[in-house]
C-alpha positions, 0 to 999 in steps of 0.5 A: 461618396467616399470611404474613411480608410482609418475606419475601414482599417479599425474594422479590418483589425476587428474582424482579424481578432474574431478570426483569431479567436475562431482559429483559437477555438478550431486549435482547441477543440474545433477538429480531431487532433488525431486528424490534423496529427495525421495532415501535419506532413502534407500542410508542412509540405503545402506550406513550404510550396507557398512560401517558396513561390512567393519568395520567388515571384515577388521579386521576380516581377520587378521586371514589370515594374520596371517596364511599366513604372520606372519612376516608381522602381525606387519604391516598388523595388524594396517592397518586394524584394523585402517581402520574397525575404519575409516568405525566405525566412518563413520557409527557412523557419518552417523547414528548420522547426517541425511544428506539424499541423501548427506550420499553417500558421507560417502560410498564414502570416506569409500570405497576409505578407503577400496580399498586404504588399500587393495592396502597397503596390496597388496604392503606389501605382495609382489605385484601381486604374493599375493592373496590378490588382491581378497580382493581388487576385493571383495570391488569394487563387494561389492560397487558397487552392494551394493549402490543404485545409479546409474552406472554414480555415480558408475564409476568413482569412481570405476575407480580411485581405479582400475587404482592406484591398475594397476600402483601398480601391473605393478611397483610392478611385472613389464610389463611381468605381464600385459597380465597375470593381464588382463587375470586373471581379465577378469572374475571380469571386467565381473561380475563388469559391471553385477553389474553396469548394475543391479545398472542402471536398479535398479536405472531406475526401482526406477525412473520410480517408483518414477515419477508415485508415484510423479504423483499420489502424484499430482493428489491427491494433486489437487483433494485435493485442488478443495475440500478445494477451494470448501469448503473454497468458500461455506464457504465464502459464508456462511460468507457472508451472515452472515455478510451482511444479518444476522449481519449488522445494515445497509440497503442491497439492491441486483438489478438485472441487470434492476436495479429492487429490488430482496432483501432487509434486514429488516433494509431496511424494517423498514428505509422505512416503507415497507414490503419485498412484496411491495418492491420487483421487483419495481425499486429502483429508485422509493425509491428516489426523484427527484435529487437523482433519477438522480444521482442513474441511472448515478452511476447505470451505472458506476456499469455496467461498474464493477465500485464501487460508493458510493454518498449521495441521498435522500430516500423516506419513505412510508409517503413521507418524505426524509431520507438523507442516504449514499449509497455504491454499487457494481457490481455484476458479474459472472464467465466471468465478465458478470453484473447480478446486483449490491448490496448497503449498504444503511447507515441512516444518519438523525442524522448526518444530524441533528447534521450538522445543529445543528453545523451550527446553533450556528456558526451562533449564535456565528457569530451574538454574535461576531458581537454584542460584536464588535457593543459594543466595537466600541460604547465604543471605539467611546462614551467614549475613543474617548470622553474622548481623545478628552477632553485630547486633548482640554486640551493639547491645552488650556495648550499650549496657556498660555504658552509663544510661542516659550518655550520647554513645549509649543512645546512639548505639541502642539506634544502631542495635535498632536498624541493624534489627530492622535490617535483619528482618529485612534481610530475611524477608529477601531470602523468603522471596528469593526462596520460600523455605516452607515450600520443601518442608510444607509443599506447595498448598500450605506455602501459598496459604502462608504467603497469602496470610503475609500478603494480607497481614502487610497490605490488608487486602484479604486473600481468600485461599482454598485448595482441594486434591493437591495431596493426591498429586506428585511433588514436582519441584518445577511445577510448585516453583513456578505456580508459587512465582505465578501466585507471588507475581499475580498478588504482586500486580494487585497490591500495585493496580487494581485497587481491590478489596478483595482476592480469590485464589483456588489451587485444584487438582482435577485430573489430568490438570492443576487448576489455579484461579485468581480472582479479584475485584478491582479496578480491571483493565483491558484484557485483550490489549495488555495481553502479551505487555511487558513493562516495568510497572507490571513486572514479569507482565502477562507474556512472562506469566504465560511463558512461565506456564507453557514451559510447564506445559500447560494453558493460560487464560486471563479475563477482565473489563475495566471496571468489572476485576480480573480473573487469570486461570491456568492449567497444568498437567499433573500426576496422580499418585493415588484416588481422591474422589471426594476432591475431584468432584467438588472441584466446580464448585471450589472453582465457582464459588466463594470462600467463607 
């Protein structure tokens, strides 16, 4: 019986493409890459070993081929010396490119160089009846106890050379040789597999070395690691202090978990005029006024709940004077989140303050200038060019009379006469919005009553106008103006918006405030996003009516829906010049009821 070596050679090729499909997998995911990182240096080492012996010995034992061959050293000669070239260049790549535990692969293409030529050899010495098979034995025992891997790694390789230098033999000596190839082949099987199993137990030994290396490698590591948190939080704390305590220009003031003070900086010292002794375990709220008093315990609570605040409030110094400042807070808390008190940075801001008030102060004057300049205008518009058109039109009219009736001239200065009329009117309805002239003479109620009469008579929206105690309240010029503009801006935006059929307007003096409200019925909007627009459409827009009424002092409101109208209510404080009782009482109902 004898073997087809085409087929055997297919079933090697077959084998060689699971090996390399299992080493495929044994890269990927088949041991722990930590582990073959860590053996990378000692399989480089190994592999370098075993390229170089083979690089040596292969062409070391042409001698014996030339002592026991010489007519077949012309062919035996290049096998070798090519393959000892093969493992040089091998080695030379292995030492010049450190690819780690991956370097095997170099060992593994070297080996397979080795057994593969040693298997030529055997062919082209005449088979099993060579001793060469030696060599071929001395190559599988130099791998496989040379490189530090494990046997899983080892075998299959070892096994494919081994099966293709069988089929070799059986086709080269025939069947009658397998008992004999098997018996002389015992010895080596065994000391084959005392090598795989020294290479397992070594590569086991390295492992279980490795794990307790890696394990006192992480024990370190965390030991490590609770010394750099612990300086790095002693450091931070230290940083802390330096920023909040040593380095800020700011006020700092710790509580603890009753809201009593247990530190306060100099800053905070000298803000109040207090030593450190008088402040310490007095309630912080004892530093404040009455309203910022209220509004410290409720932001007090939302620190115990581990909220953040920050809110405007009032201090008071040791004179008893106010000092407006910011206050920015936080909880503080423990390792379970338990409140132990808060800390606040305490900003001054009486300059700020100041520079508010000074801003509103001459936006006020610039308010009071702008009015007098328009008093001006309207007072030229109304003595001069109104005059003086007037006599323009007089004249038109005197000219058309000596004209003969009926002539072109003469109509067309009638035309003339007749636009310089409307224009006149026109004129004086300027210098009327520019400057009411009733507000000096009739005060502000009947002003506004006579502008609602106009506003009714031009866009035929009924406004229904009713005051009550304005005559108990001192004139002031600022404050009349401005309601006056506020009254002619809010009609203003009906006549362009809401499309209603019906206004309200109720001026009342109620002590210590002037109460107006307008109200109509229109088509609304949404209040809470057209508060503080400004835009061409609405003209001075809600900002502007609300600035106008803070320079004053006082509050604006605005309430609407779309859908359901709107309602601007405004306070102003006032001056009362004399008792008007009737008037203060009927104030809620002038404000919630409807005019007839």
């Amino acid at each position: 019986m004898r073997f087809d070596l085409k087929s055997g050679l297919a079933g090697a090729a077959r084998s060689l493409s699971c090996m390399g499909l299992r080493w495929k997998n044994y890269f990927r995911g088949g041991t722990d890459r930590d582990f073959e990182e860590d053996q990378a240096p000692l399989v480089r080492d190994r592999t370098s070993l075993l390229l170089v012996l083979a690089a040596l010995l292969f062409p070391f034992f042409t001698v014996t081929d030339w002592a026991y061959y010489p007519d077949k050293i012309w062919a035996l000669t290049p096998l070798r010396f090519g393959t000892g070239l093969i493992c040089l260049m091998l080695f030379w790549v292995n030492r010049r490119i450190d690819l780690g535990f991956q370097s095997a692969r170099l060992a593994f293409a070297g080996f397979y160089v080795c057994a593969f030529a040693m298997i030529l050899i055997v062919v082209v010495t005449d088979g099993y009846r060579t001793s060469y098979y030696a060599g071929f034995l001395m190559v599988i025992v130099a791998f496989s106890s040379i490189m530090a891997l494990p046997s899983r790694m080892m075998l299959p390789h070892i096994f494919i050379p081994y099966f293709v230098y069988f089929l070799v033999i059986l086709r080269k000596s025939g069947s009658e040789q397998v008992s004999l190839f098997f018996l002389s082949h015992i010895l080596v099987l065994v000391t084959l597999g005392i090598c795989l199993m020294a290479a397992e137990t070594n590569h086991r030994l390295r492992m279980k070395e490795y794990k307790a290396r890696k394990t006192l490698e992480e024990t370190k590591m965390k030991l490590q690691k609770q010394a750099r948190e612990l300086a790095e939080r002693v450091a931070e704390s230290r940083m802390r202090y330096r920023q909040l305590v040593e380095r800020m220009n700011d006020c700092l003031g710790v509580s603890g978990p009753d809201g009593e003070i247990v530190y306060v900086n100099d800053r905070m010292c000298e803000l109040l005029g207090l030593s450190r002794e008088e402040m310490l375990g007095r309630h912080f709220s004892e530093f404040m006024d009455g309203l910022a008093k209220v509004r410290a315990e409720k932001e007090f609570e939302k620190r115990k709940a581990g909220q953040r605040s920050a809110y405007e409030a009032c201090l008071q110094d040791h004179s008893g004077s106010s000092i407006p400042v910011i206050i920015s807070a936080e909880a503080l808390l423990d390792e379970k989140g338990l409140f132990q008190g808060s800390f606040a940075v305490i900003t001054d801001i009486s300059s700020q303050k100041r520079a508010e008030r000074r801003i509103a102060q001459l936006t006020h004057e610039l308010l009071r200038a702008l009015e007098n300049e328009r008093h001006r205008i309207a007072r030229d518009l109304h003595d001069h060019v109104a005059q003086d058109l007037s006599s323009l039109r007089i004249a038109f009219e005197d000219m058309a009379m000596q004209l003969e009736s009926g002539s072109p001239i003469r109509r067309q200065t009638s035309h003339l006469s007749r636009r310089l009329q409307d224009a006149i009117k026109d004129l004086r309805e300027i210098a009327y919005a520019l400057r009411p002239p009733d507000l000096d003479t009739l005060g502000l109620s009947r002003t506004i009553y006579r502008y609602c009469q106009e506003f009714t008579d031009h866009t035929g929206i009924p406004v229904h106008f009713v005051t009550a105690g304005m005559e108990g309240s001192a004139r002031d010029f600022d404050r009349e103006i401005n309601l006056y503009r506020l009254v002619q801006e809010a009609l203003g935006n009906i006549r362009k918006h809401a499309g209603a059929t019906r206004v309200d307007i109720r001026l009342i003096a109620s002590h210590p405030d002037i109460i107006l409200r307008i109200r109509d019925n229109g088509m609304g909007f949404d209040a809470e996003r057209q508060e503080g627009s400004v835009s061409p459409e609405r003209g001075m827009g809600l900002k502007g009516m609300a600035e106008r009424v803070a320079l004053l002092g006082g509050r604006f409101e605005i309430r609407s829906r779309p859908g359901e109208g709107c309602c601007i209510s405004v306070w102003i404080p006032m001056e009362v010049e004399g008792g008007n009782g009737s008037a203060l009482n009927a104030v809620p109902d002038l404000l919630d009821g409807q005019a007839g």
